[in-house]
C-alpha positions in Angstrom: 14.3 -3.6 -37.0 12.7 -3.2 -33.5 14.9 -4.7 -30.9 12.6 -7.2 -29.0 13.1 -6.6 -25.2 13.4 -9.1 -22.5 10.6 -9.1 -19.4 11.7 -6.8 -17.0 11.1 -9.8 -14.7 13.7 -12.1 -15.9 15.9 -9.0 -16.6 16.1 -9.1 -13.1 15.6 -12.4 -12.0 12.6 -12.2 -9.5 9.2 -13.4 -9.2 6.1 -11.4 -10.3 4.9 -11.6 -6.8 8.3 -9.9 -5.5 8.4 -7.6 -2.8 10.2 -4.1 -2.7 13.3 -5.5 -1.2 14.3 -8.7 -2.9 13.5 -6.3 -6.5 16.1 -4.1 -5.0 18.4 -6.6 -4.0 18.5 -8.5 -7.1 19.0 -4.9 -9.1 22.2 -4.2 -6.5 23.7 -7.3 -7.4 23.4 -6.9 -11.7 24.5 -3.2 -11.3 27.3 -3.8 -8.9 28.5 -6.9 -11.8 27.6 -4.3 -14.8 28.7 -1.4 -13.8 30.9 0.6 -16.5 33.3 2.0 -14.4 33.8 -2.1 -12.8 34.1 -3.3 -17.0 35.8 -0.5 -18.9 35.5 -0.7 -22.9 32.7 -3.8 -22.0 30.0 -2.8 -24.6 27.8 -5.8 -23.4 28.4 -5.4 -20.0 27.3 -1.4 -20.5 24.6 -2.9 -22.2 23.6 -5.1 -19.4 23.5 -3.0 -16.8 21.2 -0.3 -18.8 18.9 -2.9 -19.1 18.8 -4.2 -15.4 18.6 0.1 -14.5 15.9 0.4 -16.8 13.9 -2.8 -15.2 14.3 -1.5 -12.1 12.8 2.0 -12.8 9.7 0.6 -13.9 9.3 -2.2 -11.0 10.4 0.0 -8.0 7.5 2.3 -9.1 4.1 0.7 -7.8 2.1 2.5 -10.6 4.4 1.5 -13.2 4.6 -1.9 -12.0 0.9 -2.1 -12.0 1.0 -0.6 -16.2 3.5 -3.1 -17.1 2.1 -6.0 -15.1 -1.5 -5.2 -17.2 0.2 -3.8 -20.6 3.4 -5.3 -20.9 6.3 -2.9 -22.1 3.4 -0.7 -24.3 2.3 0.5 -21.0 5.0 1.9 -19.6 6.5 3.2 -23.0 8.2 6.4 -22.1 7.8 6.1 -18.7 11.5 6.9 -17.8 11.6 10.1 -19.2 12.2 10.4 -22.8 15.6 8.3 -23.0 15.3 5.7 -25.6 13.4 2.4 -24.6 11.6 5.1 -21.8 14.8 4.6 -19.5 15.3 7.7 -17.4 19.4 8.5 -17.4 18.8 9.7 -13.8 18.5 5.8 -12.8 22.1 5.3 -13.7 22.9 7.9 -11.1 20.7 6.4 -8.4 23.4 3.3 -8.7 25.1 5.8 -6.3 23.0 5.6 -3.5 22.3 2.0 -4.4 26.1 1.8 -3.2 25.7 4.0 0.0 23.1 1.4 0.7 25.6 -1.0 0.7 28.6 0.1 2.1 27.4 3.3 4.1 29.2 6.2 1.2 28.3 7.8 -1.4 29.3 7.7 -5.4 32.1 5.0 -4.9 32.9 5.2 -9.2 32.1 9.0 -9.0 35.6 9.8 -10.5 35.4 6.9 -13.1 34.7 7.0 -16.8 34.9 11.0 -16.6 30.6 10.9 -16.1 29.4 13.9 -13.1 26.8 12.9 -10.7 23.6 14.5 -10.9 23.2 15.9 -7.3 20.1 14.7 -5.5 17.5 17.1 -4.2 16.0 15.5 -0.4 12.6 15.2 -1.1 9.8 16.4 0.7 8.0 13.9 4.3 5.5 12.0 4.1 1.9 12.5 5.9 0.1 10.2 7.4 -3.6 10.9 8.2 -6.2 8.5 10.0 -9.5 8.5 8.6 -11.9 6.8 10.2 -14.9 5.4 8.1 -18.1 3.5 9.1 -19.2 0.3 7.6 -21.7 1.4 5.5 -19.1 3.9 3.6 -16.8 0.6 2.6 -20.1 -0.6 0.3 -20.2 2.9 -1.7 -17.5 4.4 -1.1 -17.7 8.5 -0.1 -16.3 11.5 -0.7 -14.4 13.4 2.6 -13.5 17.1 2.9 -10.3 17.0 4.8 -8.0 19.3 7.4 -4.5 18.5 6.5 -2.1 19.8 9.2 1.1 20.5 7.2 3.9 22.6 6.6 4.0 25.1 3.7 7.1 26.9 2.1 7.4 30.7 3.6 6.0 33.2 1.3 9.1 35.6 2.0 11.9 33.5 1.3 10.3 30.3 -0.8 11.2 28.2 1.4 15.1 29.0 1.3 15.3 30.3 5.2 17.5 32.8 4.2 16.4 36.8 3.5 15.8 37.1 -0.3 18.3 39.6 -0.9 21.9 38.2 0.2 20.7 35.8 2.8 22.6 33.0 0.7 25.7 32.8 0.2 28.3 29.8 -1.9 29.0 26.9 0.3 33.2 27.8 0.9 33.6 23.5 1.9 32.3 22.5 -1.3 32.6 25.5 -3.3 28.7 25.0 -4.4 28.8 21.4 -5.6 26.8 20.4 -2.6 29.1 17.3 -2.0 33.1 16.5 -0.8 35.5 14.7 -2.8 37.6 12.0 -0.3 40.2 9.8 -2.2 40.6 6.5 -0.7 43.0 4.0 -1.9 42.2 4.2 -5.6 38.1 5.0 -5.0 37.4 8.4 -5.7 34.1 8.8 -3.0 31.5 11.3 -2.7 29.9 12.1 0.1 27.5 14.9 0.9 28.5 18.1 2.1 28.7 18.5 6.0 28.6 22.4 6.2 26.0 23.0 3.3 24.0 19.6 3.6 24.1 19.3 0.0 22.8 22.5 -1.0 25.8 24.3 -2.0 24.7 27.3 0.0 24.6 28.0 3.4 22.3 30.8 5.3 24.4 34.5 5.8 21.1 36.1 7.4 18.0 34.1 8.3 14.4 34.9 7.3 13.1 37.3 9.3 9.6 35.8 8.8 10.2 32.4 9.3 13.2 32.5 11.2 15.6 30.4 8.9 13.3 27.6 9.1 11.9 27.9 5.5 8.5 26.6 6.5 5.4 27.5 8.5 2.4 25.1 10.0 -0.6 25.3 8.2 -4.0 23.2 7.6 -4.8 22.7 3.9 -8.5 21.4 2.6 -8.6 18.3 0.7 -11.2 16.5 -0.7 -10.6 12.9 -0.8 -12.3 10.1 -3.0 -12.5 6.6 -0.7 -13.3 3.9 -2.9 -16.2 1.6 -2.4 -14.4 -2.0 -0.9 -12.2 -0.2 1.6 -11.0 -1.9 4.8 -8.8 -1.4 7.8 -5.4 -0.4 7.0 -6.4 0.5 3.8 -4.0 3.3 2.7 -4.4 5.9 0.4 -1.8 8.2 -1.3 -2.1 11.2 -2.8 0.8 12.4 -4.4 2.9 15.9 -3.9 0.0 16.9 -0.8 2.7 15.8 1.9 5.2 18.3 3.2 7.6 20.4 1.0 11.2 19.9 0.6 13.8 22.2 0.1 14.2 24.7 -2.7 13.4 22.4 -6.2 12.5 19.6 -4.7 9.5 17.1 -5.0 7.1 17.5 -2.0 6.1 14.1 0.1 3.1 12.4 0.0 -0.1 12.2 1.9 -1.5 8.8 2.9 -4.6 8.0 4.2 -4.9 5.0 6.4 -8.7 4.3 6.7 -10.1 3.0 9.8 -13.9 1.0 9.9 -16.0 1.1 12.2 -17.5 -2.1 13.2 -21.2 -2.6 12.0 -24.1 -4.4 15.1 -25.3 -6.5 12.7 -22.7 -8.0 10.2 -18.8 -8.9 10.3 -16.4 -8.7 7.0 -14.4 -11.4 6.3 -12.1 -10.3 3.3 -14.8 -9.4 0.8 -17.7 -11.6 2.4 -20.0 -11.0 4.7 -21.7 -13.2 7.9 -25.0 -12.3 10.0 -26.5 -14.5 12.7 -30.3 -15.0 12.0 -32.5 -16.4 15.2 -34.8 -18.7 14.3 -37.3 -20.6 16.6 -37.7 -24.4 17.3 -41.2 -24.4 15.0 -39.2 -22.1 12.2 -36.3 -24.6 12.1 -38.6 -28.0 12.1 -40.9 -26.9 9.7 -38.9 -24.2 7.6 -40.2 -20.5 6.8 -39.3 -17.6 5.0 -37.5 -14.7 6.5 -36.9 -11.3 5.3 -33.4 -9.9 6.3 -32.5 -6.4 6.0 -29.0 -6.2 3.8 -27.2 -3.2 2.4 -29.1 -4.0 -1.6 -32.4 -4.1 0.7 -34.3 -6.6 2.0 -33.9 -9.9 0.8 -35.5 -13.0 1.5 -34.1 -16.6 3.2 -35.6 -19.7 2.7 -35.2 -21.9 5.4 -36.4 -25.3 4.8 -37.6 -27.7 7.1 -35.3 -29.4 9.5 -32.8 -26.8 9.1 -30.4 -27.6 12.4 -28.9 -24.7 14.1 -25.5 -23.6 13.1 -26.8 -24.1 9.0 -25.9 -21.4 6.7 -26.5 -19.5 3.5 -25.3 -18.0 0.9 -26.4 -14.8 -1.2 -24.5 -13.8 -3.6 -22.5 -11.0 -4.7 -24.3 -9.4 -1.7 -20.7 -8.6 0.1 -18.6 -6.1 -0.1 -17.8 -4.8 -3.3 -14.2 -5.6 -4.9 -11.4 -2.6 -3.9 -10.6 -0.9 -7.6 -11.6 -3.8 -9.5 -14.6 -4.4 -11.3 -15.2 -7.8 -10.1 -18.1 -9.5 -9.2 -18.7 -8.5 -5.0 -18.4 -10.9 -2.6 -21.5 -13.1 -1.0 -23.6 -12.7 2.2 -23.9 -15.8 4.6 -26.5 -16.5 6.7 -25.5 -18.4 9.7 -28.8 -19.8 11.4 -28.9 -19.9 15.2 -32.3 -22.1 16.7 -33.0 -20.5 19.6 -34.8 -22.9 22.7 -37.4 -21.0 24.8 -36.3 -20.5 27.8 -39.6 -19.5 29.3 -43.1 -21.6 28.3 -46.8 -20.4 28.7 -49.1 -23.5 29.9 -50.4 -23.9 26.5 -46.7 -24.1 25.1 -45.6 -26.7 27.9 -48.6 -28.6 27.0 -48.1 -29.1 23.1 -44.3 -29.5 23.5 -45.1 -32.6 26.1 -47.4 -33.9 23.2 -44.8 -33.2 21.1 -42.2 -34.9 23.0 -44.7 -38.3 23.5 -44.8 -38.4 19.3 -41.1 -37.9 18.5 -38.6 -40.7 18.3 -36.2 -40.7 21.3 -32.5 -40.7 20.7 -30.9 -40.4 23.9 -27.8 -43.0 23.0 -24.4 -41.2 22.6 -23.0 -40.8 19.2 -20.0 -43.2 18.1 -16.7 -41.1 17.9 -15.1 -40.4 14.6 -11.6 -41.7 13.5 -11.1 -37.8 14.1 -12.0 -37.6 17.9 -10.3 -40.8 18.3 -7.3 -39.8 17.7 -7.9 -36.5 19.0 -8.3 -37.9 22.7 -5.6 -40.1 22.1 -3.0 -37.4 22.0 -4.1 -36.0 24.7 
């Protein structure tokens, strides 16, 4: 019979809406209480903090947050690696550094329960690369050729910084393992070796290529896909383009933080967007039709009569388009501004002084709200 299996969630007793660090928080607190090595012979303790590693493997990784938050545990089946329930073993040996987080050392339990620790391989920096965009781009989106600057491994030595015959040798500190055994008290800790850096071997004769540094600057040609609904800050990754690592490592990441330009005519507010129309004293008495120019072409406003200047409008789903979502786009406002003529001909000064003799004068001040009441009150 299929074991049913609890939220991931409530497994580790966080919000949906959590952030990076209380998720991690919350897991360092379950796997410091579970640990094996802290309950010996505690089946359901074991059995605990599998399920709390397991949890946290799927919710520290955005994209397999983002399956389970939409499938549930069907869409991140397998996700961890091929261990049963798609739990990755390798997460149990991440509790590690989950501990040097904590207390500033390595494997604290390494000696307990008679389990090795998988040595970690660094893995590759990060890029970051500013794009910048204009405003019409964030409605459609586009697609940009790229000049990554970037490192690349050396073709000589792969990377290694040593010569490819004999230019590496066994660490002699840790005898290859890559990491130190201290004893402390009755904590067996690991820490990383200081001569090797965690390698387990150490450079005899440098590249004569590269000059022991492994690596050599270089630009690399990407094409990348900006979705329509961009904005700025937006930032893209593309995974493995970042800088290499050492030898069997994963490289970095490259993200692309989009800049937009601002646009003369229109300002984006989330995924709406707000225009000024002018209008003139005759337009806003007796109302017109206007034609506006908008990204879908133009479109017409109705202004009816005795529109007042600071009115507005709404056209929707003329915004900005939703960012990888297929939701409706967001609306268009109008805000109307009535312009007075600063200048009159004689035949415009005439027909506004008839004007003026025919309209009803209100010249008394307005009574104050409760609202500005109070307002001047305080000051």
């Amino acid at each position: 019979m299929a074991v049913l299996k609890r939220d991931y969630y409530e497994v580790l007793s966080v919000s949906r809406d959590c952030d990076e660090g209380t998720l991690k928080s919350s897991y360092r607190k379950l796997a410091l209480q579970y640990h094996p090595d802290r309950n010996p012979g505690n089946a359901d303790a074991e059995e605990k903090f599998k399920e709390a590693a397991e949890a946290y493997a799927v919710l520290s990784d955005s994209q397999k947050r983002a399956a389970y938050d939409r499938f549930g545990h069907q869409g991140v089946s397998g996700a961890g690696g091929g261990a049963p329930g798609g739990f990755d073993d390798g997460t149990f040996q991440d509790f590690g550094d989950i501990l040097g987080d904590l207390f500033g050392f390595g494997d604290v339990f390494g000696n307990g329960g008679g389990r090795g620790r998988r040595q970690r391989v660094q893995r590759g920096e990060d890029i970051r690369y500013d794009l910048e965009i204009g405003f019409e781009d964030t409605m459609k989106g586009l697609s940009a050729d790229l000049q990554i600057p970037r490192m690349e491994a050396c073709t000589k030595c792969s990377g290694t910084g040593a010569e490819p015959e004999g230019g590496l040798v066994t660490c002699q500190t840790c005898n290859g393992r890559g990491e130190v055994l201290y004893q402390q008290s009755f904590l067996s800790i690991r820490k990383t070796c200081p001569t090797c850096g965690g390698r387990g071997k150490v450079i005899r004769q440098a590249c004569s290529q590269c000059r022991g540094e492994g690596f050599s600057r270089t630009e690399k040609k990407l094409k990348v896909n900006i979705p329509a609904g961009v904005d700025n800050g937006t930032r893209l990754r593309l995974t493995g383009e970042g800088n290499p690592g050492p030898p069997g490592s994963q490289p970095g990441d490259l993200y692309v933080v989009v800049k937009v330009t601002e646009h003369a005519v229109f300002e984006r507010r989330e995924y709406d967007l707000h225009c000024t129309l002018p209008i003139n004293i005759a337009q806003a008495a007796l109302g017109d039709e206007i034609e506006v120019e908008t990204f879908d072409g133009p479109q017409t406003v109705r202004i009816p009569e005795g529109t007042q200047s600071g009115a507005n409008f709404k056209m929707r789903a003329l915004g900005v388009p939703h960012l990888n979502s297929t939701r409706v786009r967001g609306d268009l406002y109008v805000h109307v501004d009535v312009q007075v003529p600063k200048k009159l001909t004689r035949e415009q000064r005439r027909l506004f002084e008839e004007l003026k003799e025919q309209l009803p004068t209100e010249n008394t001040p307005h009574e104050k709200s409760v609202f500005e009441k109070v307002r001047d009150f305080f000051g």
